[in-house]
DRENPA-3360 file (N, C-alpha, C; in nm, 2 decimals, always signed):
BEGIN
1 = XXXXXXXX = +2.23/-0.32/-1.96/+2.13/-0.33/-1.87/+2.06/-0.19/-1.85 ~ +1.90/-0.17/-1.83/+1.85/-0.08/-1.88/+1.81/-0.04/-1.67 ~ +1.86/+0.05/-1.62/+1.79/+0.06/-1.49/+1.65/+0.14/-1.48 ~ +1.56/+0.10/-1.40/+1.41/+0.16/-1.36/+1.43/+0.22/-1.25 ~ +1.33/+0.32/-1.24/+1.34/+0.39/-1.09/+1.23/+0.38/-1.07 ~ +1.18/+0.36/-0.93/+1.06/+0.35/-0.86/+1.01/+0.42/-0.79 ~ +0.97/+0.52/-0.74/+0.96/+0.60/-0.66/+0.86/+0.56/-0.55 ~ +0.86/+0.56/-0.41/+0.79/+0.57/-0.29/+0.73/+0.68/-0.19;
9 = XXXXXXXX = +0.66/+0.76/-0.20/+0.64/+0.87/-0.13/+0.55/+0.86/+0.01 ~ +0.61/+0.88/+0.10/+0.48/+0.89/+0.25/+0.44/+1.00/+0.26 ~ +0.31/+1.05/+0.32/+0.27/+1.11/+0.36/+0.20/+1.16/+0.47 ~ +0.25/+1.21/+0.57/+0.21/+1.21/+0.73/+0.13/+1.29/+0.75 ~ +0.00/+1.27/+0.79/-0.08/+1.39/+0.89/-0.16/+1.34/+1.01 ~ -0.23/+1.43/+1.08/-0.20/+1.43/+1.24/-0.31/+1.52/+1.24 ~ -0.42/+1.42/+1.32/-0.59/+1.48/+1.35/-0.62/+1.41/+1.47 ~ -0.60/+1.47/+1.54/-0.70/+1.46/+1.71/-0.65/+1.27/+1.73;
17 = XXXXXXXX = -0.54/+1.29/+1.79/-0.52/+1.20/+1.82/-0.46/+1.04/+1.71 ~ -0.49/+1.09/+1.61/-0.46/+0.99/+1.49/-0.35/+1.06/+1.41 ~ -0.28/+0.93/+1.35/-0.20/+0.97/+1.25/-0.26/+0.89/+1.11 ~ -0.23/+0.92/+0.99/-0.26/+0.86/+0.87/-0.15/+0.87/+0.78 ~ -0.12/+0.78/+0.74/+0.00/+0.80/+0.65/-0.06/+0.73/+0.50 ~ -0.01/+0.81/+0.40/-0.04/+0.80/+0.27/+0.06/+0.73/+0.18 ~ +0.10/+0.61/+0.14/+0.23/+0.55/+0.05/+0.17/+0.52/-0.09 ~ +0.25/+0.62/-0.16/+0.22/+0.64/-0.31/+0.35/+0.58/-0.39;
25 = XXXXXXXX = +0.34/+0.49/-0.47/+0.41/+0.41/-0.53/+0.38/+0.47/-0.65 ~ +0.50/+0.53/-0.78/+0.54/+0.61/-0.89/+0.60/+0.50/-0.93 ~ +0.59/+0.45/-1.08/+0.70/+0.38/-1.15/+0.71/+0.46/-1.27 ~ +0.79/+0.41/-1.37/+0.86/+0.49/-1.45/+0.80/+0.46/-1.59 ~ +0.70/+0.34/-1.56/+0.58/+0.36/-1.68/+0.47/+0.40/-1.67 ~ +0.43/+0.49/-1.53/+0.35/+0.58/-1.51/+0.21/+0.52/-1.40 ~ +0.23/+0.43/-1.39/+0.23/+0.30/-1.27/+0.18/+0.40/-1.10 ~ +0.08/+0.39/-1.07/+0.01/+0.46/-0.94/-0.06/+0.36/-0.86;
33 = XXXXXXXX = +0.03/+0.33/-0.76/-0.08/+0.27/-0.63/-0.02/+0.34/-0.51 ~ -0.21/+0.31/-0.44/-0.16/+0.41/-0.31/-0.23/+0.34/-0.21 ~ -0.20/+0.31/-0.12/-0.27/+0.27/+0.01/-0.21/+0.37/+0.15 ~ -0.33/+0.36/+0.22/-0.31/+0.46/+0.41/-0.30/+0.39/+0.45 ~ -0.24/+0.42/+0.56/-0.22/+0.33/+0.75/-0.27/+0.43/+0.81 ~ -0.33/+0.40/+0.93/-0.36/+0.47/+1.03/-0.29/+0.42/+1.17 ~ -0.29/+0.47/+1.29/-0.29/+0.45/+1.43/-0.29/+0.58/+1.51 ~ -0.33/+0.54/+1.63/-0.39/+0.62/+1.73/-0.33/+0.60/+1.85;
41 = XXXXXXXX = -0.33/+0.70/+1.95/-0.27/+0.72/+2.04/-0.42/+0.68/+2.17 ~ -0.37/+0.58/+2.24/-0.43/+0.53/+2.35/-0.40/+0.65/+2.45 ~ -0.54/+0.71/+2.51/-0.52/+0.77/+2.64/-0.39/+0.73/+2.75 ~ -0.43/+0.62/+2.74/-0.31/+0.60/+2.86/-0.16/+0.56/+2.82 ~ -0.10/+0.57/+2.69/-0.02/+0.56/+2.64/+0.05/+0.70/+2.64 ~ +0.22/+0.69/+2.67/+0.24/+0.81/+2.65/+0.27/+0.87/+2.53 ~ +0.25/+1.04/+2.51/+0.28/+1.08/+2.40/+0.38/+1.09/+2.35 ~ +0.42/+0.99/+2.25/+0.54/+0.97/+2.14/+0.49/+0.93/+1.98;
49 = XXXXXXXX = +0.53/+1.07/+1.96/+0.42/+1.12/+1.80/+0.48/+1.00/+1.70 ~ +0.63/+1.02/+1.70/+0.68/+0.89/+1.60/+0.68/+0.76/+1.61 ~ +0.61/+0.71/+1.73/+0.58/+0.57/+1.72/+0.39/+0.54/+1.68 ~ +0.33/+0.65/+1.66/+0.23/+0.67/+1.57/+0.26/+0.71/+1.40 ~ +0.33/+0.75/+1.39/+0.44/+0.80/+1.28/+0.46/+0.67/+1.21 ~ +0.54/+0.57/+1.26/+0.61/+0.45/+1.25/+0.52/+0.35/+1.20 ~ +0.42/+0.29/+1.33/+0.28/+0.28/+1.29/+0.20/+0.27/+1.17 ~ +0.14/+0.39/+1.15/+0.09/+0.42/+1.01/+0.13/+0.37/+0.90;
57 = XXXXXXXX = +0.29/+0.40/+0.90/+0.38/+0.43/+0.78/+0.37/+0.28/+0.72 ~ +0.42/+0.22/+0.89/+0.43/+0.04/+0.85/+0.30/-0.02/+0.78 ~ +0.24/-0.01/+0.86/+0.02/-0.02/+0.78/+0.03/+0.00/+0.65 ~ +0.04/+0.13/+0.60/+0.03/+0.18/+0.49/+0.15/+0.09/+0.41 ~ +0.30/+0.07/+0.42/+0.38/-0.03/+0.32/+0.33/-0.11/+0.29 ~ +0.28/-0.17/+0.42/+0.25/-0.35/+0.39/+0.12/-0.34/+0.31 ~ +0.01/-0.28/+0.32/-0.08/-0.26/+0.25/-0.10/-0.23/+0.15 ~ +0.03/-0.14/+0.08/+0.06/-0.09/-0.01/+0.14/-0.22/-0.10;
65 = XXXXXXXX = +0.25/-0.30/-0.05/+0.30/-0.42/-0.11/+0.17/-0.52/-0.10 ~ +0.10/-0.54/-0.03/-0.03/-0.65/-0.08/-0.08/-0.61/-0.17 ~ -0.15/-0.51/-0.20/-0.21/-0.42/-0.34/-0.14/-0.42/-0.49 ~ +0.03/-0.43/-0.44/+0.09/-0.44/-0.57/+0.11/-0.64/-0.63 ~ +0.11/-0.65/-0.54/+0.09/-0.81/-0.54/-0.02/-0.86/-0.62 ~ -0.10/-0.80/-0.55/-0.28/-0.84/-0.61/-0.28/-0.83/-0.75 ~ -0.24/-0.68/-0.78/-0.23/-0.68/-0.92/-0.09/-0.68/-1.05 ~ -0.03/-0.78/-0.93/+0.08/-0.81/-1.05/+0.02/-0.98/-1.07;
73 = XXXXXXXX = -0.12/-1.05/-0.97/-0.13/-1.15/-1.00/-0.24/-1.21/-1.11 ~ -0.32/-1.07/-1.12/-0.38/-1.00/-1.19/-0.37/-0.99/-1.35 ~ -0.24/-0.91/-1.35/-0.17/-0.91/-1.49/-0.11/-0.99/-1.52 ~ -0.08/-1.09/-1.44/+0.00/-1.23/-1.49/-0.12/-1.30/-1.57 ~ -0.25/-1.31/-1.47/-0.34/-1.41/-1.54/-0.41/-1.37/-1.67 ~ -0.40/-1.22/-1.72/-0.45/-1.17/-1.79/-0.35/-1.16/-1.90 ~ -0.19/-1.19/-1.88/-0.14/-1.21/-2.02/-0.11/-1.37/-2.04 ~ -0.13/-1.46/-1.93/-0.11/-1.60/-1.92/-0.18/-1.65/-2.06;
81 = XXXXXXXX = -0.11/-1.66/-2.20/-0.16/-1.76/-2.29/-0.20/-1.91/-2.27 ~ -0.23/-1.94/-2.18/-0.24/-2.06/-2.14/-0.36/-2.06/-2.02 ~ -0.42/-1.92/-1.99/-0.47/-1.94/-1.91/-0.61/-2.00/-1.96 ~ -0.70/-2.04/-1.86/-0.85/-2.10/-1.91/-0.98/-1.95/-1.85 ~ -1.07/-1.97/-1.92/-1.16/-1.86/-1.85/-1.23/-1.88/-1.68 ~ -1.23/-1.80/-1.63/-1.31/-1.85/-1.49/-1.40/-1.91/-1.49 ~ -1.41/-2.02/-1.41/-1.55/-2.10/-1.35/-1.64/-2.00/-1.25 ~ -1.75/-1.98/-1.33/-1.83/-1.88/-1.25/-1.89/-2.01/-1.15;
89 = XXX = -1.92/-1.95/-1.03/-2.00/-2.05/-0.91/-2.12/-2.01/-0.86 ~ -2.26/-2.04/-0.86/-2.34/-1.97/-0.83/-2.36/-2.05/-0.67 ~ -2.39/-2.02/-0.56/-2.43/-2.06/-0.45/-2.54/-2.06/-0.42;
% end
């Protein structure tokens, strides 16, 4: 059995009240996707940097696993021998 590594990197930064988090996805065939999360800190909310932190990070995964989704459904259809060509639809 042959193991793959995957690598997941976050990235945190912190501007006037916002956080953005960066999730870069590395695979070991040279494979790059990246998607951000953002959140922000409500005035009247108290200040707790890691639940903007947390936030972001979450945003940015999930956004990041829809993105990889998309285009693993992508390359499925584009090596699918069986697939048919698109019905273009004009409206």
């Amino acid at each position: 059995m042959r193991a793959k590594t995957w690598n997941v990197e976050i990235y945190l930064f912190e501007q006037e009240g916002r956080t953005r988090a960066d999730a870069v996805l590395r695979t070991d065939a040279g494979t790059e996707v990246t998607h951000s999360g953002t959140a922000r800190c409500s005035p009247a909310d108290n200040d707790v940097p890691e639940i903007g932190d947390e936030l972001a990070v979450c945003r940015a995964l999930t956004g990041l696993a829809h993105d990889l989704f998309e285009a693993t459904v992508l390359d499925v259809e584009r090596n699918d021998p069986n697939a048919q060509a698109p019905v273009l639809r004009i409206d």
